[in-house]
N, C-alpha and C positions, 0 to 999 in steps of 0.2 A: 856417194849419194846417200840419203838420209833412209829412204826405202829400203836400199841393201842391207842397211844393217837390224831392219826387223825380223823377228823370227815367224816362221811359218805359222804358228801361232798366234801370233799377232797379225798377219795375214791375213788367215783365214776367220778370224774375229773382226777384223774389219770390215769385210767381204759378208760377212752376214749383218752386219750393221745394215751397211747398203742394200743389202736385199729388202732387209726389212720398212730401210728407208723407201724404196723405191713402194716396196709393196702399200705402205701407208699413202703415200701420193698418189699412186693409181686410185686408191678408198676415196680420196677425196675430190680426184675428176672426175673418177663416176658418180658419185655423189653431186656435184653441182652440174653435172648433165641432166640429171633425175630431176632435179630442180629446177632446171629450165624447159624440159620438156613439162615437168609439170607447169610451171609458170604459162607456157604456151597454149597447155589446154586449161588453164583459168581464166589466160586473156580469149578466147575463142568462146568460153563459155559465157562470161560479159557482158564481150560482144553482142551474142547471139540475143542473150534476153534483151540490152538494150538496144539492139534495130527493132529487134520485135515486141517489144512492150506496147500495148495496147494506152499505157497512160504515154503523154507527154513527158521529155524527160531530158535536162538540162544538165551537162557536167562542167563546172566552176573552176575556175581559181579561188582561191583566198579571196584576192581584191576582187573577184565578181566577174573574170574575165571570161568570156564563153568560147570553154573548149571543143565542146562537142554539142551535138544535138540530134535525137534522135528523130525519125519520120515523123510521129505522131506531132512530136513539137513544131517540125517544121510544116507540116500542113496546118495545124492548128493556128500558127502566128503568120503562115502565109507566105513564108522565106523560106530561101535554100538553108541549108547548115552553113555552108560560106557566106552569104549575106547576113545570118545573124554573130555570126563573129565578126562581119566585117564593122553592124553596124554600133556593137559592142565597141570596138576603138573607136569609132568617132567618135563615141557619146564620151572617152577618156581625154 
């Protein structure tokens, strides 16, 4: 076998490769952990302002498609947030 004939030296030089290897991997799932929990309290933060934004407040597509809508818009226009998305596709 191919194994057999390395030396302990070479072993144990491989064997810290992988350490190393592994130790850099774990850097980088915690790492994109960090980042999604950060991501979660930026969507939370957002959120937060826009339910409670006092202005009217509308989030788009490109082509104009309404994704979202917060209170104030929908009181102000008179529609649920589902009714003005809904009535956004018709008018497509």
């Amino acid at each position: 076998m191919k194994d057999q004939t390395k030396t302990k030296k070479q072993l144990v030089r491989e064997l810290t490769d992988l350490k190393q290897r592994i130790s850099e991997c774990e850097k980088i799932e915690n790492g994109g952990k960090r980042l999604e929990t950060m991501s979660r309290g930026n969507e939370a933060r957002y959120r937060s302002i826009f339910d409670h934004s006092l202005d009217a407040m509308l989030l788009t597509a490109p082509d104009g498609e309404i994704l979202a809508a917060n209170l104030q818009a929908c009181a102000m226009l008179g529609y649920t947030e589902a009714e003005l998305q809904q009535l956004d596709r018709e008018q497509s």
